[in-house]
DSSP file (Angstrom, degrees, kcal/mol; ACC not computed):
  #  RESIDUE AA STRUCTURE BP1 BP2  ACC     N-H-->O    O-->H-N    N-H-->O    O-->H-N    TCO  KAPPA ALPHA  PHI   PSI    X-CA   Y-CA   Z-CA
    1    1 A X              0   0    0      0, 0.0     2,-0.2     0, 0.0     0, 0.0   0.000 360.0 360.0 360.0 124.7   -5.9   42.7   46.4
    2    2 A X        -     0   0    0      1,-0.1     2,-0.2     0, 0.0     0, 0.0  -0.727 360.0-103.2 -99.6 157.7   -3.6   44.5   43.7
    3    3 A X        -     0   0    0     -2,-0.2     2,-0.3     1,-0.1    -1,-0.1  -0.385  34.3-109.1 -80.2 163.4   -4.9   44.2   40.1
    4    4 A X        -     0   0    0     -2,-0.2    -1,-0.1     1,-0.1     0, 0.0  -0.701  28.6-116.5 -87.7 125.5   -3.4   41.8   37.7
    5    5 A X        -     0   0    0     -2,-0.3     2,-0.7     1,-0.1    -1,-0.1  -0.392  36.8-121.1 -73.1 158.6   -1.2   43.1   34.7
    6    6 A X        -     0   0    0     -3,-0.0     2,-0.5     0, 0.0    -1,-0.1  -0.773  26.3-165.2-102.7  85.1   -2.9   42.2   31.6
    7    7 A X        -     0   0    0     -2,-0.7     5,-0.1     1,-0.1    -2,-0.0  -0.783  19.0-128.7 -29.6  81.0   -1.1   40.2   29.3
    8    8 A X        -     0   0    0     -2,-0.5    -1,-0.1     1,-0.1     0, 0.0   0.297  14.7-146.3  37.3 143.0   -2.2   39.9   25.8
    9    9 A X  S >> S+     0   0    0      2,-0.1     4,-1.6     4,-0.1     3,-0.6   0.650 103.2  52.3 -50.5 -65.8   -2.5   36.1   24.6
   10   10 A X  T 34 S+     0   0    0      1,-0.3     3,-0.3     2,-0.2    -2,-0.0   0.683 100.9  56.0 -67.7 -24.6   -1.7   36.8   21.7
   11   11 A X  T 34 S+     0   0    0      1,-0.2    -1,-0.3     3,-0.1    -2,-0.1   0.590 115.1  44.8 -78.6 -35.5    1.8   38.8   22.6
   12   12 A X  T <4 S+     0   0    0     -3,-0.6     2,-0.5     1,-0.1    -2,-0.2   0.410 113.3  57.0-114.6  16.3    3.1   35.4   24.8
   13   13 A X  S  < S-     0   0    0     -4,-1.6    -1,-0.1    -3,-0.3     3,-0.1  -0.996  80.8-130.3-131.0 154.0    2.2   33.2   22.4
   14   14 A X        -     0   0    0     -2,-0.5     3,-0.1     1,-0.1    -3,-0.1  -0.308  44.4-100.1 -69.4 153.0    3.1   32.7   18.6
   15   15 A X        -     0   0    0      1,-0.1    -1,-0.1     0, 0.0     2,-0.0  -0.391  48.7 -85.4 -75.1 175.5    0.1   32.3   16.3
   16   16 A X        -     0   0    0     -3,-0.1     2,-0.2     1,-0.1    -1,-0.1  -0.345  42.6-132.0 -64.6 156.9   -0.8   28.9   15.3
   17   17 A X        -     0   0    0     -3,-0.1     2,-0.2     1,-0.0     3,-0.1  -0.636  29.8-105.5 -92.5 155.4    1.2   27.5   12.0
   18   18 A X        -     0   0    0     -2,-0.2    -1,-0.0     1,-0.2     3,-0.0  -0.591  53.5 -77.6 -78.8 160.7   -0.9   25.9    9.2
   19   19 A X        -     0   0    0     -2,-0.2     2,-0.6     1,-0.1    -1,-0.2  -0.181  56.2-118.3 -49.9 147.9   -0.6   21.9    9.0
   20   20 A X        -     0   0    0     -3,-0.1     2,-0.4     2,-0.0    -1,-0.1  -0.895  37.1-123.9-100.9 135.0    2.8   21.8    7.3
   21   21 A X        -     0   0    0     -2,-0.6     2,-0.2     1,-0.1    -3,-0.0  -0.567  20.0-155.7-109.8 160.3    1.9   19.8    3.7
   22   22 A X        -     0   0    0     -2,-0.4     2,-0.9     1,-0.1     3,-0.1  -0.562  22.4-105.6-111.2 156.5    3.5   17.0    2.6
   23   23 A X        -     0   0    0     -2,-0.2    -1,-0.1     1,-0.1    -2,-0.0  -0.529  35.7 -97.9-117.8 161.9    3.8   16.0   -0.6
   24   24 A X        -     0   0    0     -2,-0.9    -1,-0.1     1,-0.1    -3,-0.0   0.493  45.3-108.1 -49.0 158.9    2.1   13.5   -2.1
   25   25 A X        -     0   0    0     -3,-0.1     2,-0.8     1,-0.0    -1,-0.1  -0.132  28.5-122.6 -77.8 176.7    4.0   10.2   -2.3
   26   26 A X        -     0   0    0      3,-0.0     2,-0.6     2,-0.0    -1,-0.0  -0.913  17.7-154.9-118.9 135.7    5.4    8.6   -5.7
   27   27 A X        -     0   0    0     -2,-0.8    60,-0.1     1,-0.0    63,-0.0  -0.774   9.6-130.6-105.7 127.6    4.5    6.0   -6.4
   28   28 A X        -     0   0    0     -2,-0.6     2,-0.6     1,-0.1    65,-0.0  -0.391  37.9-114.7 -62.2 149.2    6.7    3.5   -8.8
   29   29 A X        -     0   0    0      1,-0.1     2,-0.5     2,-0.1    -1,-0.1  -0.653  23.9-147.8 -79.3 127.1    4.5    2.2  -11.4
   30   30 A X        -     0   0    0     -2,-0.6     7,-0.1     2,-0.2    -1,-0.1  -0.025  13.1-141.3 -80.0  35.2    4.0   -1.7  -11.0
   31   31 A X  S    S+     0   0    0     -2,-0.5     2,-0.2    70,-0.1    -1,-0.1   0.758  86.9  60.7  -1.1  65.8    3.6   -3.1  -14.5
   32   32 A X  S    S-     0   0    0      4,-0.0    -2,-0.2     5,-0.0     2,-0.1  -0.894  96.4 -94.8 167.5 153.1    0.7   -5.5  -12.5
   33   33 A X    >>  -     0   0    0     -2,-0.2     4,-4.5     1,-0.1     3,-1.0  -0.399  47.7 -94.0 -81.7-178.0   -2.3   -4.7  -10.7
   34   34 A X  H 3> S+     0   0    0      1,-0.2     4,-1.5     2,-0.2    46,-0.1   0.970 125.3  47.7 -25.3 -84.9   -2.2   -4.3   -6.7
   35   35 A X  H 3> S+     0   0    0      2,-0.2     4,-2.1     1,-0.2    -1,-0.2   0.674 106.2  57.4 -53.7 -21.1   -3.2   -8.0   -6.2
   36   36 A X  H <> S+     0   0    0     -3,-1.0     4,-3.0     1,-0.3     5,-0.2   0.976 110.7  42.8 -66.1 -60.6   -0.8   -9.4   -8.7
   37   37 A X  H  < S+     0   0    0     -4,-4.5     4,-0.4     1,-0.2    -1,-0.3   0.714 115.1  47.6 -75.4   6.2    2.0   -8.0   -7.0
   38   38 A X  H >X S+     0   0    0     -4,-1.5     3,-2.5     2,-0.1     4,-2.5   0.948 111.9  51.9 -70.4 -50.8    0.7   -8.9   -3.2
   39   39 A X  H >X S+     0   0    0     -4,-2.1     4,-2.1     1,-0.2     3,-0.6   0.962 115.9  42.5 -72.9 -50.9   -0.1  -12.5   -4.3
   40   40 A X  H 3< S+     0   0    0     -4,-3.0     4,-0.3     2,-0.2    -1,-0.2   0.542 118.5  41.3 -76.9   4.5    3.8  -12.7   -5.8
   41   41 A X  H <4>S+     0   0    0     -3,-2.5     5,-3.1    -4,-0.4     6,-3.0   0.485 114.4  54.3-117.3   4.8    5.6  -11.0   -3.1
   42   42 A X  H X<5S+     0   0    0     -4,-2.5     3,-2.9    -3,-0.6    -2,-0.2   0.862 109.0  50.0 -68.0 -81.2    3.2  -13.1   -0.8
   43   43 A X  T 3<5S+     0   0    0     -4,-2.1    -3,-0.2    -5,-0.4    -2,-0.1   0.875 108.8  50.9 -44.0 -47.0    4.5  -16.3   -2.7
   44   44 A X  T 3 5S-     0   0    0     -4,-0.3    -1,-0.3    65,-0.2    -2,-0.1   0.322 110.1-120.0 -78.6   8.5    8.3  -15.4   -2.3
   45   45 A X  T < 5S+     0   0    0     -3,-2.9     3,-0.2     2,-0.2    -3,-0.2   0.722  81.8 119.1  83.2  12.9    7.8  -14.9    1.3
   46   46 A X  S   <S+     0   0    0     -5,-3.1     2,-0.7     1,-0.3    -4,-0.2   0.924  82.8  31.3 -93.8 -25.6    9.0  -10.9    1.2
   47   47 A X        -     0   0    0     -6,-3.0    -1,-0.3    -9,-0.2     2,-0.3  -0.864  68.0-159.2-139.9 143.0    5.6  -10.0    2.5
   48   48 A X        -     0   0    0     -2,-0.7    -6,-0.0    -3,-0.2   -10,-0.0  -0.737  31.6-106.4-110.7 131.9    3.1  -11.4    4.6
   49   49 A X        -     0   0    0     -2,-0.3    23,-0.1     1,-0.1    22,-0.1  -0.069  49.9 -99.9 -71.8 124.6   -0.6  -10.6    4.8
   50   50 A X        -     0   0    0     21,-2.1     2,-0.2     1,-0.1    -1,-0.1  -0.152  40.5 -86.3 -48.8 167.6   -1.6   -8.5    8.1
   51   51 A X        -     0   0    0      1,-0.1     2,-0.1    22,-0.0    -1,-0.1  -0.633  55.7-110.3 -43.6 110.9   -3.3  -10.0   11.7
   52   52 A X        -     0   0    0     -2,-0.2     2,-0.4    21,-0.1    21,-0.1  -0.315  36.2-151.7 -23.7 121.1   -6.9   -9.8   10.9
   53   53 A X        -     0   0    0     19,-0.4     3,-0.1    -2,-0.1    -3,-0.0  -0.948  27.6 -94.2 -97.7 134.0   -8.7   -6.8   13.2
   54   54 A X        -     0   0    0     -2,-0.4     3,-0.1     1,-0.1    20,-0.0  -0.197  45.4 -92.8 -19.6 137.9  -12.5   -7.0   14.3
   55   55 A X        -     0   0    0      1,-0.2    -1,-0.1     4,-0.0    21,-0.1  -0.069  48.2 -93.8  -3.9 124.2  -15.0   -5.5   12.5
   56   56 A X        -     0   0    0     -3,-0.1     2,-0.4     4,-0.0    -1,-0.2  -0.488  44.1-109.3 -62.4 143.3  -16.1   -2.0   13.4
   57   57 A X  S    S+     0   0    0      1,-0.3     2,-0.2    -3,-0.1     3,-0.1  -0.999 100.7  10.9-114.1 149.6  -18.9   -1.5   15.6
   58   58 A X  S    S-     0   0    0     -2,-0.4    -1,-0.3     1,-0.2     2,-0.2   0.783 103.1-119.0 -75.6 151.5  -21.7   -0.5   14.7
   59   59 A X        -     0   0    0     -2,-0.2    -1,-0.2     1,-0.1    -2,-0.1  -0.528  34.1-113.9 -66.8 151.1  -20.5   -0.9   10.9
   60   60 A X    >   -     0   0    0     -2,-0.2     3,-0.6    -3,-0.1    -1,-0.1  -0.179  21.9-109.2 -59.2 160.6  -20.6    2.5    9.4
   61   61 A X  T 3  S+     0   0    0      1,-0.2    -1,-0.1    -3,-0.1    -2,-0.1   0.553 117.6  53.5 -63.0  -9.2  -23.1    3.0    6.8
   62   62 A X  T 3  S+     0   0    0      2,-0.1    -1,-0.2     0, 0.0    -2,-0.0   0.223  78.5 127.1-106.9  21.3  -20.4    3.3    4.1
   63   63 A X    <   -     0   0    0     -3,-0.6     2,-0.9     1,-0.1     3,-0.1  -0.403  55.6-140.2 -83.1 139.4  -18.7   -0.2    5.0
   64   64 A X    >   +     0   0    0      1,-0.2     3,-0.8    12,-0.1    12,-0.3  -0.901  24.8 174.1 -91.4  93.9  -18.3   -2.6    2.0
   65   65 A X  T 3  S+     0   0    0     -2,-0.9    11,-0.4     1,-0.2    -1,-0.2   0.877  76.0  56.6 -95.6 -38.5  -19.1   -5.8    3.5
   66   66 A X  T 3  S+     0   0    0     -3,-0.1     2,-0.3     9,-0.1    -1,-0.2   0.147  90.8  72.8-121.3  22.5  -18.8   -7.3    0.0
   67   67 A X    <   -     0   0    0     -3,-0.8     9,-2.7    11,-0.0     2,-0.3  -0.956  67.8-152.4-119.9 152.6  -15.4   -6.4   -1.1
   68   68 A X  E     -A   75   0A   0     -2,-0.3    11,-0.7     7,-0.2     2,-0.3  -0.993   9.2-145.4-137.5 136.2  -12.2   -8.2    0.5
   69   69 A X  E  >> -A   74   0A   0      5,-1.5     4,-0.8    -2,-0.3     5,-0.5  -0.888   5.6-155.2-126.9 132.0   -8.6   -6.8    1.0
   70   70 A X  T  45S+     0   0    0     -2,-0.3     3,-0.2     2,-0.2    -1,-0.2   0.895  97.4  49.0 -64.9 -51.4   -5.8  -10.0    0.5
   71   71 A X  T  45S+     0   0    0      1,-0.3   -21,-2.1   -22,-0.1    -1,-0.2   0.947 116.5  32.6 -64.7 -34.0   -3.6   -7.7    2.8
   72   72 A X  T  45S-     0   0    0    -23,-0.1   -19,-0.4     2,-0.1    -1,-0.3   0.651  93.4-141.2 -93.1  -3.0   -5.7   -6.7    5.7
   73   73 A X  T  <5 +     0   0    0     -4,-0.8     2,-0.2    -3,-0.2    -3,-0.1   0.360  66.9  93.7  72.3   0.6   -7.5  -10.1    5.5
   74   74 A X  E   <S-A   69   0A   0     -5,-0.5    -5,-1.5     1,-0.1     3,-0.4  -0.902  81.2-105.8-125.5 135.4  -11.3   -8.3    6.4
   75   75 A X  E    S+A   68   0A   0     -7,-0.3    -7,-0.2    -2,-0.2   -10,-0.2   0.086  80.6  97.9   1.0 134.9  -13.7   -7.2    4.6
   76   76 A X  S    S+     0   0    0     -9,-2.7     2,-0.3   -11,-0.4    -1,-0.2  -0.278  96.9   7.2 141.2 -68.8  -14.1   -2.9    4.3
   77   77 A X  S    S-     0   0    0     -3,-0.4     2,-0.4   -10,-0.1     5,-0.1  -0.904  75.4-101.8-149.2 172.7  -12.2   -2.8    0.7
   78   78 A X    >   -     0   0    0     -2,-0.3     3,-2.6     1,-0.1    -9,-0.2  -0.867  33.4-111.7-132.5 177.1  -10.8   -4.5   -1.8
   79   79 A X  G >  S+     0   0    0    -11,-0.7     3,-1.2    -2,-0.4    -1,-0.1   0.354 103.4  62.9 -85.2 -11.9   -7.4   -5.2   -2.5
   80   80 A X  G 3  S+     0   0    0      1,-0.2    -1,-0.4   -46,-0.1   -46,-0.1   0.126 115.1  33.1 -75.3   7.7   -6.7   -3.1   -5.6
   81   81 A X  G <  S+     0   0    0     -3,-2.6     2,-0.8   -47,-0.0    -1,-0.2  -0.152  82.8 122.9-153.9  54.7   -7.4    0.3   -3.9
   82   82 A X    <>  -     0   0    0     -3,-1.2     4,-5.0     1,-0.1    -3,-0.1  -0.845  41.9-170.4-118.9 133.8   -6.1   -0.6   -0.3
   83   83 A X  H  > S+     0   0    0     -2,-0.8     4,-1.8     1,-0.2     5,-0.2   0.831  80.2  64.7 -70.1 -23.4   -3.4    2.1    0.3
   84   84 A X  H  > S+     0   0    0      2,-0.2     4,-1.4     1,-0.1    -1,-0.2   0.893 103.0  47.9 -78.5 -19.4   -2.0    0.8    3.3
   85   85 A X  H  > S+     0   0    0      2,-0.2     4,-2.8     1,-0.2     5,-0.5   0.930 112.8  54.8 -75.5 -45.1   -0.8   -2.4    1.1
   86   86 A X  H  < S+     0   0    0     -4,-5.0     4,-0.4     1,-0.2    -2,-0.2   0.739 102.5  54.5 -41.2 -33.1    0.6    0.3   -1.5
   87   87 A X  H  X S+     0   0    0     -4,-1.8     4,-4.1     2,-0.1    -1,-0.2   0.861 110.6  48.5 -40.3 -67.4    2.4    1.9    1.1
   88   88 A X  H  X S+     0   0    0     -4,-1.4     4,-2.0     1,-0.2    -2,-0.2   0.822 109.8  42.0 -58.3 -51.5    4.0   -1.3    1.8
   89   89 A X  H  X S+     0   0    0     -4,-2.8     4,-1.5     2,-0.2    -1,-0.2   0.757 117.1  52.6 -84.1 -21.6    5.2   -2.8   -1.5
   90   90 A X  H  > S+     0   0    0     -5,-0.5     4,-3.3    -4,-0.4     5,-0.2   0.960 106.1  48.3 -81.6 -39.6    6.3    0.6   -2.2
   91   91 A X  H  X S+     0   0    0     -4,-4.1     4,-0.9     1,-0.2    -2,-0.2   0.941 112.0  56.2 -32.1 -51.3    8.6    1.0    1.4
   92   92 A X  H ><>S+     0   0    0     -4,-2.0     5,-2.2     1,-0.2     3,-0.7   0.899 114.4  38.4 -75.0 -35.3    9.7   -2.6    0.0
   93   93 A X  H ><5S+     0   0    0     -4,-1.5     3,-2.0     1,-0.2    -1,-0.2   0.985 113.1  49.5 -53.4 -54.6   10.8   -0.5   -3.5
   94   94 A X  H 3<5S+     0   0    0     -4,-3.3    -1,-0.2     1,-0.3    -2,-0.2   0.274 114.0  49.9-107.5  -3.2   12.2    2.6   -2.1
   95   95 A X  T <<5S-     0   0    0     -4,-0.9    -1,-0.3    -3,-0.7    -2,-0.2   0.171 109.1-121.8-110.9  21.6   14.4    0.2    0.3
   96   96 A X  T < 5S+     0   0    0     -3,-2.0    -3,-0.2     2,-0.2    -2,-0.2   0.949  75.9 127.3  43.7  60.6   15.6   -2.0   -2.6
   97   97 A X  S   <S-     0   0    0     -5,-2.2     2,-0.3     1,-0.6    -4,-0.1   0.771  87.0  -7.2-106.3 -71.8   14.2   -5.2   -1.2
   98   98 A X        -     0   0    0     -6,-0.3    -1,-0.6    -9,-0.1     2,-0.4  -0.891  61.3-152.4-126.5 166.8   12.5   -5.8   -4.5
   99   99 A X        +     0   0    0     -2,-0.3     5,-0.1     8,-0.2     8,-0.1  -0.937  14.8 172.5-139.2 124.9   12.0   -3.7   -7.8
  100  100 A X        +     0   0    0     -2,-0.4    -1,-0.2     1,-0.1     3,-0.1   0.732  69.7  85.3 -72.7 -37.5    8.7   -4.4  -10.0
  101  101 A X  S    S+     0   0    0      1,-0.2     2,-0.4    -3,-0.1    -1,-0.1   0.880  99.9  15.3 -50.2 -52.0    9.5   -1.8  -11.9
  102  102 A X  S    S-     0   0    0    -72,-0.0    -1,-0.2    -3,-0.0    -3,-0.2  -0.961  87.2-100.8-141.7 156.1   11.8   -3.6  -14.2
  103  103 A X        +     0   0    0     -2,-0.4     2,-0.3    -3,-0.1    -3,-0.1  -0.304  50.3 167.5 -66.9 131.7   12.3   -7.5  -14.8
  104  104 A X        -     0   0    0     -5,-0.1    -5,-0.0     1,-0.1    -1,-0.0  -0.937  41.0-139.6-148.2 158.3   15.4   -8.8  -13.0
  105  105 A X  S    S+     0   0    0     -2,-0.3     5,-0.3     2,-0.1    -1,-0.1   0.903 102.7  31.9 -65.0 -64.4   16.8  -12.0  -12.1
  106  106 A X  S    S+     0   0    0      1,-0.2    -1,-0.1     3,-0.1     3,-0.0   0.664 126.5  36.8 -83.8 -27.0   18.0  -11.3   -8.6
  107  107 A X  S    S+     0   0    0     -8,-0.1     2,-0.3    -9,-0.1    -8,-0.2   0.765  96.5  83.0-109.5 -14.7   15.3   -8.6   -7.3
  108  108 A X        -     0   0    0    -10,-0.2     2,-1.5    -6,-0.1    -8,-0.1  -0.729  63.2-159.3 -79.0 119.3   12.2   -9.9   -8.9
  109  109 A X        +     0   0    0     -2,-0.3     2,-0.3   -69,-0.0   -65,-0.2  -0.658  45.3 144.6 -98.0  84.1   10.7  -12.8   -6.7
  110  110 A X        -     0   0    0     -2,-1.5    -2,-0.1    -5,-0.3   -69,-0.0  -0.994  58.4 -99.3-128.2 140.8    8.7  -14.1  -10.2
  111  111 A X        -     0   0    0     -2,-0.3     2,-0.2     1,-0.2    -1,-0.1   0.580  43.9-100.2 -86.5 177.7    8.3  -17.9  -10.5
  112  112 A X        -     0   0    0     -3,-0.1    -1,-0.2     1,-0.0     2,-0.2  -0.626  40.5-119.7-100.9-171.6   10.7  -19.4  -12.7
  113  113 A X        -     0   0    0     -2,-0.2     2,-0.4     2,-0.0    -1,-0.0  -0.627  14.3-117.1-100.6 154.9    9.7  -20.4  -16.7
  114  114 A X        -     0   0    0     -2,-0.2    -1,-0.0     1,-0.1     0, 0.0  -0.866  10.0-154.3 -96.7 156.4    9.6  -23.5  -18.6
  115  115 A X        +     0   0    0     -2,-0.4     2,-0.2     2,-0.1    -1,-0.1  -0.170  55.1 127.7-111.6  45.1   11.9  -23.8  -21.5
  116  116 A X        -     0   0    0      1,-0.0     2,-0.3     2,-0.0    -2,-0.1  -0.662  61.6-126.6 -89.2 157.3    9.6  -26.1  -23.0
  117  117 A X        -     0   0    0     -2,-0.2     2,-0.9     0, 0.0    -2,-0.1  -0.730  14.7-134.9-116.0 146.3    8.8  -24.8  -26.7
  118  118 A X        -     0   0    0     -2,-0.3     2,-0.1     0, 0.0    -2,-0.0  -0.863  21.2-132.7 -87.9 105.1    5.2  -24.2  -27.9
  119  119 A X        -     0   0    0     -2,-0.9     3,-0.1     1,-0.1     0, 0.0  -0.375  21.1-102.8 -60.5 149.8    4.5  -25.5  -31.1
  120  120 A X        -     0   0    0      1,-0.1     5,-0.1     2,-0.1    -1,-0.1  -0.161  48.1 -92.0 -65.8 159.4    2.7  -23.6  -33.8
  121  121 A X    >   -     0   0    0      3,-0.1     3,-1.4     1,-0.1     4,-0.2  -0.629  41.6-105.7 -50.9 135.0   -1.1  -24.5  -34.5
  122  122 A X  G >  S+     0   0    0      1,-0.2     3,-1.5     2,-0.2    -1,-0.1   0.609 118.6  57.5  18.7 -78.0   -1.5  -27.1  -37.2
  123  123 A X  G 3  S+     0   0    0      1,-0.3    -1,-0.2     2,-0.1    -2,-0.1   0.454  99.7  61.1 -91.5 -18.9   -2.9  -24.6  -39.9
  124  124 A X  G <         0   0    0     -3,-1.4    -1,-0.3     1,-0.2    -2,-0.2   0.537 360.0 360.0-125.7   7.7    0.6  -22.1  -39.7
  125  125 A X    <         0   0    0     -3,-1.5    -1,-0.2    -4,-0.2    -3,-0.1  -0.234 360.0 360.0  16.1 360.0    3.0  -24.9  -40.8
């Protein structure tokens, strides 16, 4: 039996790298909360509310049974601080599908007005 040369680890392999980090996203600001703009890009058809998933089992102990997220359609969170719908309406910015950011005719799916006139109250005549 000959003895075995001894090879270092550390000499045939590189050390590990740290996670490389990424940085944080930007988000455009939406003049409108979270839910406004789901329920209006929900209404123009540019995005559609996810496949409901099952429940976890066992729910965790932190699980929010009593908040409900429009996008994911379950219970867990609710729909002004679910990220994965932020994600989404922002992909929809950052690919010019629509922009919230600022009022347009042609990229803004927002309902149309009446041009019916409001009259003043009685008393400002």
């Amino acid at each position: 039996m000959q003895p075995r040369p001894s090879h270092p680890r550390a000499a045939t392999h590189p050390p590990p790298r740290p996670y490389a980090q990424r940085p944080a996203r930007q988000f455009t600001p939406l003049g409108m909360t979270l839910t406004r703009a789901f329920e209006k890009l929900r209404d123009a058809g540019v995005i559609v509310p996810l496949a409901p998933r099952p429940l976890p089992h066992p729910i965790p102990p932190h699980f929010r049974s009593h908040e409900h997220c429009l996008y994911h359609q379950i219970p867990g969170h609710d729909t002004e601080h679910c990220s994965a719908l932020h994600h989404a309406i922002q992909d929809l910015i950052d690919s010019r599908v629509v922009d919230l950011a600022r009022p347009s005719v042609t990229t803004n799916p927002l309902p149309t007005h009446s041009t019916h006139a409001v009259p003043p109250p009685l008393g400002l005549q």
